[in-house]
C-alpha positions as CSV (number, residue, x, y, z in Angstrom):
1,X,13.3,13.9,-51.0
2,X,9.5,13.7,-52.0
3,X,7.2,12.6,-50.0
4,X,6.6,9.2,-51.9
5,X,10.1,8.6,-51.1
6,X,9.9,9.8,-47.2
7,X,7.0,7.0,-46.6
8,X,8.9,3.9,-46.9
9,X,11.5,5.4,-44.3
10,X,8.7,6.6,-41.5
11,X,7.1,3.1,-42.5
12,X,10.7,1.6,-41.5
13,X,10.3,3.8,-38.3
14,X,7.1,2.5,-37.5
15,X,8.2,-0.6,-37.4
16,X,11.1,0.1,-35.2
17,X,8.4,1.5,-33.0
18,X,5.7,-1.1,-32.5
19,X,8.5,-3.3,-30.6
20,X,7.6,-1.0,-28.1
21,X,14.0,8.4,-12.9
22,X,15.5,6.7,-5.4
23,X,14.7,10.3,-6.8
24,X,11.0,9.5,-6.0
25,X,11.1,10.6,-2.4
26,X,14.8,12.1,-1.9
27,X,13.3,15.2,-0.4
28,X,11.8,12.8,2.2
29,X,14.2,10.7,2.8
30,X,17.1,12.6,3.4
31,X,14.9,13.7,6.6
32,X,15.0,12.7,9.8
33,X,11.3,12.0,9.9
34,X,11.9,9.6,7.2
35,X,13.2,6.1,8.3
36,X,11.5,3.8,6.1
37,X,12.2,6.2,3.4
38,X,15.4,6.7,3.4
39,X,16.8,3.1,2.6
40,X,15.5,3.6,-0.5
41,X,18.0,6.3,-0.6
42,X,20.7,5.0,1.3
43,X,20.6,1.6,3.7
44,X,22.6,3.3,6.4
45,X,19.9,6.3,7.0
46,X,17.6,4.5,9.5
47,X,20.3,3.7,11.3
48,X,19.7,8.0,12.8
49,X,16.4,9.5,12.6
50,X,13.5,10.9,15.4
51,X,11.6,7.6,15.2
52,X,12.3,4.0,17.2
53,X,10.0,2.9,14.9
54,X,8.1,3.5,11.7
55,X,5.6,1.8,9.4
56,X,4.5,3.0,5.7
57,X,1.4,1.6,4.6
58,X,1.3,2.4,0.8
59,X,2.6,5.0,-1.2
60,X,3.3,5.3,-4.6
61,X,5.5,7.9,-7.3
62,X,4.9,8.9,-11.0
63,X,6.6,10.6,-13.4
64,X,6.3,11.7,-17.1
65,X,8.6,13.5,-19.0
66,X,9.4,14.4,-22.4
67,X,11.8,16.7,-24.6
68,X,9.4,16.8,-27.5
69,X,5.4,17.3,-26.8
70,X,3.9,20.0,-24.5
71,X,0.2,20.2,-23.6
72,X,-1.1,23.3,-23.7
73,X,-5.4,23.4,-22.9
74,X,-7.2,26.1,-23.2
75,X,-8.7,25.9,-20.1
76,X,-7.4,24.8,-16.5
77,X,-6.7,20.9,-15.9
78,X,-8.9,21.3,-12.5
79,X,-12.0,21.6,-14.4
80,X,-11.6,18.3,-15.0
81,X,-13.8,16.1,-14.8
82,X,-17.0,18.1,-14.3
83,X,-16.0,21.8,-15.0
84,X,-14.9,21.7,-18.3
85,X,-16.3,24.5,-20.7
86,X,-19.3,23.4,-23.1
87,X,-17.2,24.3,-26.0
88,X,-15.0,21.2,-25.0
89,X,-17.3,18.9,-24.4
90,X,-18.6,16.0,-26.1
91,X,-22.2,15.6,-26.9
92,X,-22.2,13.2,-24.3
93,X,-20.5,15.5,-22.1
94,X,-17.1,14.2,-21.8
95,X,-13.8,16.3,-22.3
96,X,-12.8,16.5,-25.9
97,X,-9.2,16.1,-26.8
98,X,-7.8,18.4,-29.7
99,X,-4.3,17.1,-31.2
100,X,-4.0,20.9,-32.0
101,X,-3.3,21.6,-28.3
102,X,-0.4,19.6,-28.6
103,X,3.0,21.1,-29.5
104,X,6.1,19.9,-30.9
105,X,9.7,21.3,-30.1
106,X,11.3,21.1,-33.0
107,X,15.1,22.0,-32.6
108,X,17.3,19.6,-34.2
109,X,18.4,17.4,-31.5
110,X,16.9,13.8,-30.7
111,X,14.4,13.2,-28.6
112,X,13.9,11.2,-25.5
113,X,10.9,10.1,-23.0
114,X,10.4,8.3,-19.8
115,X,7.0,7.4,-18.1
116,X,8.1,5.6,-14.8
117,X,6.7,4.3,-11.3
118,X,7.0,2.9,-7.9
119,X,4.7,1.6,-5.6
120,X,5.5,1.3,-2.2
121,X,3.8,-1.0,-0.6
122,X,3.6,-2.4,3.4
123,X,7.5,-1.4,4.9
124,X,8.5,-1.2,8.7
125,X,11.5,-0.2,10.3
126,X,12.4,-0.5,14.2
127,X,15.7,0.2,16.2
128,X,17.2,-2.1,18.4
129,X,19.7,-0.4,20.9
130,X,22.4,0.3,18.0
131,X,20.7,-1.9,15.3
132,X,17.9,-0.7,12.9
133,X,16.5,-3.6,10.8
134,X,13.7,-3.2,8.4
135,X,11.5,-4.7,6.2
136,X,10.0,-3.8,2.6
137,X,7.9,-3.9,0.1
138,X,8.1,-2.0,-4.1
139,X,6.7,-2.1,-7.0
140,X,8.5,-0.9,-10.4
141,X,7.4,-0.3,-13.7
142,X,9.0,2.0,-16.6
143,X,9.0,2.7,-20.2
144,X,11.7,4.5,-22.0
145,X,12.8,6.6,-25.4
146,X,15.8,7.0,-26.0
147,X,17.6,9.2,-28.5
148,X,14.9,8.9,-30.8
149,X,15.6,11.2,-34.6
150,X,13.8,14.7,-34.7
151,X,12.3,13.7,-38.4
152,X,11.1,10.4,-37.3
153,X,9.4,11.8,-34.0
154,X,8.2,14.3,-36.3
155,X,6.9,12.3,-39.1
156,X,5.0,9.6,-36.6
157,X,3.3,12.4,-34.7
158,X,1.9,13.4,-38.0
159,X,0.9,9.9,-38.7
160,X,2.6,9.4,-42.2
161,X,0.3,11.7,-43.6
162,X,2.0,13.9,-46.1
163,X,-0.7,16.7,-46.2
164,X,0.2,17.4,-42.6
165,X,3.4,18.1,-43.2
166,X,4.8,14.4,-41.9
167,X,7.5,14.4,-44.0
168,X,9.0,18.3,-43.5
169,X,12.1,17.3,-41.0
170,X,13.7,15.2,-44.4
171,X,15.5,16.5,-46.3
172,X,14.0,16.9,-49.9
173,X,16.1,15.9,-53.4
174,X,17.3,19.4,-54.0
175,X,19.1,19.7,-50.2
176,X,21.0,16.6,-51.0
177,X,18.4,14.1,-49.9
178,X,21.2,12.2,-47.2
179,X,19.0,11.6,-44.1
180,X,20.2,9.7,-41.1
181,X,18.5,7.6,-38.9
182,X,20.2,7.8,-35.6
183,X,20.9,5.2,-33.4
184,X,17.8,4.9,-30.8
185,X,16.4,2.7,-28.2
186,X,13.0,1.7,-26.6
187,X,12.4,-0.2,-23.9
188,X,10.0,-1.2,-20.7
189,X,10.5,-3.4,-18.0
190,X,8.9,-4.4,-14.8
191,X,9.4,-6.2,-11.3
192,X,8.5,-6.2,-7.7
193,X,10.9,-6.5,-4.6
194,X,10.4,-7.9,-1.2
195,X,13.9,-7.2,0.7
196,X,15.1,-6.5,4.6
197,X,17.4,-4.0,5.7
198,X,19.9,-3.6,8.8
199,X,22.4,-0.8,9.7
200,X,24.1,-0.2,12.8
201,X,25.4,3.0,14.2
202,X,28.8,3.4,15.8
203,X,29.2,5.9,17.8
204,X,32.8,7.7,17.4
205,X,32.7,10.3,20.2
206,X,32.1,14.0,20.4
207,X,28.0,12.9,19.2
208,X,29.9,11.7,15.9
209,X,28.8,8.8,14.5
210,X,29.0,6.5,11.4
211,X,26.5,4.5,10.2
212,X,26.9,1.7,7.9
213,X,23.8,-0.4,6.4
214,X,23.1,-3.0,3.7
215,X,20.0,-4.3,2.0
216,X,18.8,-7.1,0.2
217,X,15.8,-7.8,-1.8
218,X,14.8,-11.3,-3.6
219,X,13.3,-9.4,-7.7
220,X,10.6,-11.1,-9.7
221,X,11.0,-9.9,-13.0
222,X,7.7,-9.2,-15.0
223,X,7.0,-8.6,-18.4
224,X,9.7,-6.1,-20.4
225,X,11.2,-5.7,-24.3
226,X,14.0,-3.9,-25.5
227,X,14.1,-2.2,-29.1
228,X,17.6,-1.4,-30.5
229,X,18.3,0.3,-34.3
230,X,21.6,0.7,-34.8
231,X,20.6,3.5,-37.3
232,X,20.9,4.2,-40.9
233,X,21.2,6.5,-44.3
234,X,18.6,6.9,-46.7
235,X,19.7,8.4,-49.9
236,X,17.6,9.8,-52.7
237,X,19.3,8.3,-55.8
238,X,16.9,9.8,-58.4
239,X,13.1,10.4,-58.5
240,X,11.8,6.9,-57.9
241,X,14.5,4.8,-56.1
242,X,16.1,5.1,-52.3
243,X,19.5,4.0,-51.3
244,X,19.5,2.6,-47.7
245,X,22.7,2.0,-46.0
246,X,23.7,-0.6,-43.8
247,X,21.7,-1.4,-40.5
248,X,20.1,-4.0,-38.3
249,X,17.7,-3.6,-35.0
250,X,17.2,-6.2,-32.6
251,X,13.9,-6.5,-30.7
252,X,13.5,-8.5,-27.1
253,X,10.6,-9.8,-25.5
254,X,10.7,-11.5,-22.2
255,X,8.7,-12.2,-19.0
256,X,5.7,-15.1,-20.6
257,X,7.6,-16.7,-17.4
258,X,8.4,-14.9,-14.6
259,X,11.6,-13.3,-14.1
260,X,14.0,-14.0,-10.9
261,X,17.2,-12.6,-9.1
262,X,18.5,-10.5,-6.3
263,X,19.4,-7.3,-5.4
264,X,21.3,-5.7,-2.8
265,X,22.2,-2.3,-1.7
266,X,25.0,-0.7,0.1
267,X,25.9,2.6,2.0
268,X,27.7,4.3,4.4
269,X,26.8,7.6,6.5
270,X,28.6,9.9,8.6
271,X,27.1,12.3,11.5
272,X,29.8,15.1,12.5
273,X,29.2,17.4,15.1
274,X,31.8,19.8,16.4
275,X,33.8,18.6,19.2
276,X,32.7,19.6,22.6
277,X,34.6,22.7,23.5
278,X,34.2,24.3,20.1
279,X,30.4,24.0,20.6
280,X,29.7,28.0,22.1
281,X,25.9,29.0,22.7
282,X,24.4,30.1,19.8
283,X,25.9,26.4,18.2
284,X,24.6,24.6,20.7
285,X,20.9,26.4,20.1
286,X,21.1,25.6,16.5
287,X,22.8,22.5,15.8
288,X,20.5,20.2,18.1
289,X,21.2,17.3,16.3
290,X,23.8,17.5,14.0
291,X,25.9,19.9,12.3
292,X,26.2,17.7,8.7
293,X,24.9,14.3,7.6
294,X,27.1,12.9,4.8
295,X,26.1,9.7,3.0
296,X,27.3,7.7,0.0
297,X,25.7,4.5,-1.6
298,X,25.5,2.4,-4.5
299,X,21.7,1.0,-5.0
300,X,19.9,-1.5,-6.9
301,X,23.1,-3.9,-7.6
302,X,22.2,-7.2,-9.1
303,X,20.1,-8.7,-11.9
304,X,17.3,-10.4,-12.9
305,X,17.2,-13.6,-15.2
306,X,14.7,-14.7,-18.1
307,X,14.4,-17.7,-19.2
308,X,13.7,-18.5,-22.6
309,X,13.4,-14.8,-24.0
310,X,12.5,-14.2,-27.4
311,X,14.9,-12.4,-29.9
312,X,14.1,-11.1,-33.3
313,X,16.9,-9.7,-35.7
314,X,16.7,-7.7,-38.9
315,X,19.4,-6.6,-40.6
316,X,20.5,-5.1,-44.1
317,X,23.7,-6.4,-45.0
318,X,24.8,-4.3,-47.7
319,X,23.0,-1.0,-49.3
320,X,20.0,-1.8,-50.8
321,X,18.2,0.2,-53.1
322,X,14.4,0.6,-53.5
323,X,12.5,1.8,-56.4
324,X,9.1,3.7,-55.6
325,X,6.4,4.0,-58.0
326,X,2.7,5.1,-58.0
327,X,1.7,1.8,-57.2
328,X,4.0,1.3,-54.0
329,X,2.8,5.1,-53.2
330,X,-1.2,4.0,-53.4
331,X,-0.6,0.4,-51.4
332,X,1.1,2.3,-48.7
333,X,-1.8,5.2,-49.0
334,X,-4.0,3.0,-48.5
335,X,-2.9,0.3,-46.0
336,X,-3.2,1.3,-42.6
337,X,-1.3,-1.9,-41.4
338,X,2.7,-0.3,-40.9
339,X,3.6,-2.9,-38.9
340,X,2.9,-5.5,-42.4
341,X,4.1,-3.1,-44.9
342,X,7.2,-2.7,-43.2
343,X,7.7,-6.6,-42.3
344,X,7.1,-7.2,-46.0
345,X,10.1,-4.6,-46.6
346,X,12.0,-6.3,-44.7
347,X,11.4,-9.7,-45.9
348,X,12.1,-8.5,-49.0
349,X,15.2,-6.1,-48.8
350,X,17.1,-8.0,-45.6
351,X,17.3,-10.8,-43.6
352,X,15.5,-12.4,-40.3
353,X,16.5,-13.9,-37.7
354,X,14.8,-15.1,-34.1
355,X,15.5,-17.0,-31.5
356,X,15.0,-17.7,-27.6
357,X,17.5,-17.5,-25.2
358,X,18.0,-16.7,-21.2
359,X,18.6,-13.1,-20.7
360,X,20.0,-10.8,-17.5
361,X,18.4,-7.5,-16.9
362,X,20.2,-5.7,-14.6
363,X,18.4,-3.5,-11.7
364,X,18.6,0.1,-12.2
365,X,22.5,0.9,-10.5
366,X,23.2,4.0,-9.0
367,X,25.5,5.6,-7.1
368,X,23.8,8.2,-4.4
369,X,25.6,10.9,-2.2
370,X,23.5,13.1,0.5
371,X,24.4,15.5,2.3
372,X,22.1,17.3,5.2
373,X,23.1,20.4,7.1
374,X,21.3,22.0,10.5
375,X,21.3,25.4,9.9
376,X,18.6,26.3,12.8
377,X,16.8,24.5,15.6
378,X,13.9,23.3,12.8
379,X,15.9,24.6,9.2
380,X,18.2,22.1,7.2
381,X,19.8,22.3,4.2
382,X,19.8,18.9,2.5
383,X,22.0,17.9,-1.0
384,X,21.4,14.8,-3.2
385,X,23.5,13.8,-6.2
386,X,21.9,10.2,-7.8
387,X,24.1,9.2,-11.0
388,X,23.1,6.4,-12.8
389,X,25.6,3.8,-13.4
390,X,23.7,2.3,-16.4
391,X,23.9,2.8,-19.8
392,X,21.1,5.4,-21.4
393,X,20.9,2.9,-24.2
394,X,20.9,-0.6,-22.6
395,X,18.4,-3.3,-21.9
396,X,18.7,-3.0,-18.1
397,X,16.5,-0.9,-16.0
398,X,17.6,2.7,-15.1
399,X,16.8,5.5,-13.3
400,X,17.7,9.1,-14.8
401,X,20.3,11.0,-12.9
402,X,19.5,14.0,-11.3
403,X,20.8,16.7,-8.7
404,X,18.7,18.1,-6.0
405,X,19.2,20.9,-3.2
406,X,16.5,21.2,-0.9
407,X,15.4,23.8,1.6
408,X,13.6,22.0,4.9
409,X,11.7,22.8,7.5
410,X,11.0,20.1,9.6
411,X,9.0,19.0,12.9
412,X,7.8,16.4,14.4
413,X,3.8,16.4,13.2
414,X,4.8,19.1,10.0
415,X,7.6,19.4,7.6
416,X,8.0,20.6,4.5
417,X,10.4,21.1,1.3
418,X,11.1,23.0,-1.5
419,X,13.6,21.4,-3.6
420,X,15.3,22.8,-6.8
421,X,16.5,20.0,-8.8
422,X,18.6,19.6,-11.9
423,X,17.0,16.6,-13.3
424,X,16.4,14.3,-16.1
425,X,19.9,13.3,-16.8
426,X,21.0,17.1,-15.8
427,X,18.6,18.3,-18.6
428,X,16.2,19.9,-16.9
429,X,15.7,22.7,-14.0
430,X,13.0,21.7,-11.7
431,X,11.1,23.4,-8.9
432,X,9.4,21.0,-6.4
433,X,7.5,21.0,-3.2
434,X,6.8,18.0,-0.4
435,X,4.6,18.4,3.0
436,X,4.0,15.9,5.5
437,X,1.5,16.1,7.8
438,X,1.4,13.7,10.7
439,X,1.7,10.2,8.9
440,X,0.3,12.0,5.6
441,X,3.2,13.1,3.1
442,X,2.5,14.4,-0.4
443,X,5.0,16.2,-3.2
444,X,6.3,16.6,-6.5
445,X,9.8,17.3,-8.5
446,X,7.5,19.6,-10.8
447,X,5.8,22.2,-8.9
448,X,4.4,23.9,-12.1
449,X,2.8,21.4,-13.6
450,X,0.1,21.6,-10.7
451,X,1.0,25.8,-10.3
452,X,0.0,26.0,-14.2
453,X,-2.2,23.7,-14.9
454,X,-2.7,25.1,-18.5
455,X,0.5,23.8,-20.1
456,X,2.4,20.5,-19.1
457,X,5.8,19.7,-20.4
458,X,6.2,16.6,-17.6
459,X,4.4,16.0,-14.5
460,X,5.8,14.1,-10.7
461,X,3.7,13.0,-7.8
462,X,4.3,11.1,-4.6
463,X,2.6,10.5,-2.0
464,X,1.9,7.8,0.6
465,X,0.9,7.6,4.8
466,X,3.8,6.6,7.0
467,X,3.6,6.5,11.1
468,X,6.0,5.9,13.9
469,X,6.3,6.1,17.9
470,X,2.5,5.7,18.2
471,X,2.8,5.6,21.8
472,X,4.3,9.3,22.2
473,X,1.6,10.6,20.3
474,X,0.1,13.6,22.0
475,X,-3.1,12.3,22.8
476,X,-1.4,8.8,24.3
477,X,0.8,11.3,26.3
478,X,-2.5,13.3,27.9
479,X,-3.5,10.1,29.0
480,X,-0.8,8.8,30.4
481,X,-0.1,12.5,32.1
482,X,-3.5,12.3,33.8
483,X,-2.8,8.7,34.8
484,X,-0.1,9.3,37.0
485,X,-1.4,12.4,38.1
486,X,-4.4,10.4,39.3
487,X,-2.1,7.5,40.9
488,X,0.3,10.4,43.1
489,X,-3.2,11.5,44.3
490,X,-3.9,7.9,45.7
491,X,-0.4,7.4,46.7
492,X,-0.8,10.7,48.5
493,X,-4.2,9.7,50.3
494,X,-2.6,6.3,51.0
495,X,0.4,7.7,53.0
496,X,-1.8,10.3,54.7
């Protein structure tokens, strides 16, 4: 196919796109230091844990990842702002951006991206004898490509411009010029939550317990669409005509008002330790507080409801051909308005359709399993499987499924993690790193992003500030030492 011909279909893909990953903190949370972390893991979790108490003040986690672009500057991202090389500088001294140092992976498949986020904002949790209720706050936001074609990636990156080679992924007139438009999906949607949590531990014997836990949040939905193309065939017939097959897309916008619904989560834990008599000395050393932790929960269940969303329908009924001449090559040259040229297609060759109606968004459903072994006094082994039990292509929210083992070493001011994690829908292998620090906790599911600054292929950071048990604090306990040191002095003098 020529490249007059290869326009009008990156013009159609254009217009398909201007409609347009509790992974965050599982390292964390999975901890026993963690207890207003880990119901956004599992509702059951606070239930067990070092603290009586804990409060997160804010905290937040962002990720960006992508099977197609990588970065790659010629110079270290911590020179940024004010270290930057002359060479790549503006004149007024700001960095300069070259679309050189960006590179494609071109390798047949479709492509996918995600940019997602949580804030997490004012949470508390406290235990009450065998109860543990809590309290919190979150903030979500995510944008998402999915199965997107190679040649139409490839063709908008270049922006439609045939001298950049925009149009090299089709296939030209004398391979056959059959090229298929997958099926893809774009989409971005938004909300906050304000829920409570309670679990209650049962204690089973032998230091076993099982911990059960629900949680339930009242959702406002906020702004989102969803972009749907159910793919399609162009055909070179002969030098100035295209044969397009069959298709439709289907674009939603909602959340002009705001979005509402509920949400719940569920889960169940188990804490086994051996029973008593099997428990010999170097067991006993090790295992202080548990030999396993097993949990299993389902998150995020529920929806949220729009009213009055707007949907827009295009569809070609039948196949359709298009003749392309010099003129239709020098409007489309010369019109930097896609978006028009390719609703004046549209309008031309198919057929339109829009309407409002309500519409459910459903919360981002997972299942989760954990598992957390005590290997020594201050070493545990901790497991997380997170599947997502929505749909890669569907209007509802999702996180991407992921697998995580995690190395811990953990204490009561210091802990920290190095997590290998199979992530991104299994796709990718990930090295990560977390650290807390009294109520300070930092980390990332892509530790070389910030090990290699030079090249990025995704990037992942949390962090936030968390504290519990203020009052046995070491300081607080000096105090109170030297307090009733000083009172058995008086007591002393008293008696005397």
């Amino acid at each position: 196919m020529g490249a007059r011909k290869l326009q009008i279909v990156c013009v159609l893909g254009l217009m398909l796109m201007q409609g347009v990953s509790a992974q965050q903190i599982s390292q964390m949370a999975v901890g026993n230091y963690g207890m207003v972390h880990a119901l956004h893991l599992n509702p059951s979790l606070p239930a067990y844990g070092a603290y009586q108490w804990q409060v997160n003040l804010a905290g937040f986690w962002a990720n960006a990842n992508n099977n197609y672009l990588s970065l790659r500057l010629p110079y270290s991202a911590y020179r940024i702002p004010n270290r930057i090389p002359l060479l790549y500088q503006t004149e007024s001294g700001n960095p300069r951006f070259d679309r050189l140092w960006l590179q494609e992976r071109l390798n047949g498949r479709t492509k996918h991206a995600s940019v997602s986020s949580d804030v997490y904002g004012p949470s508390a949790s406290v235990r009450v004898k065998s109860w543990t209720f809590g309290l919190f706050t979150q903030g979500s936001a995510a944008l998402r490509v999915n199965r997107l074609p190679e040649n139409l990636a490839h063709a908008l990156f270049k922006e439609l411009d045939s001298l950049q080679g925009a149009f090299s992924q089709f296939k030209t007139i004398d391979q056959g010029g059959v090229n298929t438009i997958n099926a893809f999906s774009i989409s971005g949607n938004s909300r906050i939550n304000l829920g409570i949590n309670a679990a209650k531990a049962i204690q089973i014997g032998q230091g076993r317990q099982v911990l059960l836990g629900i949680s339930v949040k009242k959702v406002w939905g906020l702004p989102g669409f969803y972009l749907q193309n159910s793919g399609m065939t162009v055909t070179t017939v002969n030098d100035d005509s295209l044969l397009f097959s069959p298709a439709s897309m289907q674009l939603i916008t909602y959340g002009e008002s705001t979005g509402r619904g509920w949400g719940s989560d569920i889960g169940a834990s188990y804490v086994f330790h051996k029973k008593d008599f099997k428990r010999n000395g170097n067991y006993a050393k090790t295992r202080t507080r548990y030999f396993c932790k097993l949990g299993l929960s389902v998150m995020d269940i529920g929806r949220i409801r729009y009213k009055d969303a707007r949907y827009s329908t295009v569809s070609i009924d039948r196949e359709t051909g298009v003749n392309t001449d010099r003129t239709f090559d020098e409007t489309l040259r010369n019109n930097s308005d896609y978006l028009a040229l390719a609703d004046s297609f549209m309008q031309q060759f198919g057929s339109f359709r829009q309407y409002s109606a309500d519409l459910n968004v459903g919360l981002p459903t997972r299942m989760v399993a954990s598992a957390d072994f005590q290997m020594k006094k201050h070493f545990f082994v901790a497991a997380v499987l997170s599947q997502s039990l929505r749909k890669k292509q569907s209007v509802h929210a999702r996180y991407q499924s992921f697998l995580m083992l995690s190395p811990r070493f953990e204490y009561r001011y210091f802990e920290v993690s190095l997590p290998a994690m199979l992530e991104y829908d299994y796709r990718s292998l990930r090295i990560g790193a977390s650290v807390r620090i009294g109520p300070l906790y930092i980390g990332t599911s892509s530790l070389a992003s910030f090990l290699y600054t030079r090249g990025f292929k995704d990037a992942d950071l949390f962090a936030g500030i968390a504290f519990g048990n203020l009052s046995e604090f070491s300081f607080r306990k000096q105090a109170r030492a030297r307090w009733q040191k000083r009172s058995g002095k008086q007591s002393a003098c008293a008696v005397f």
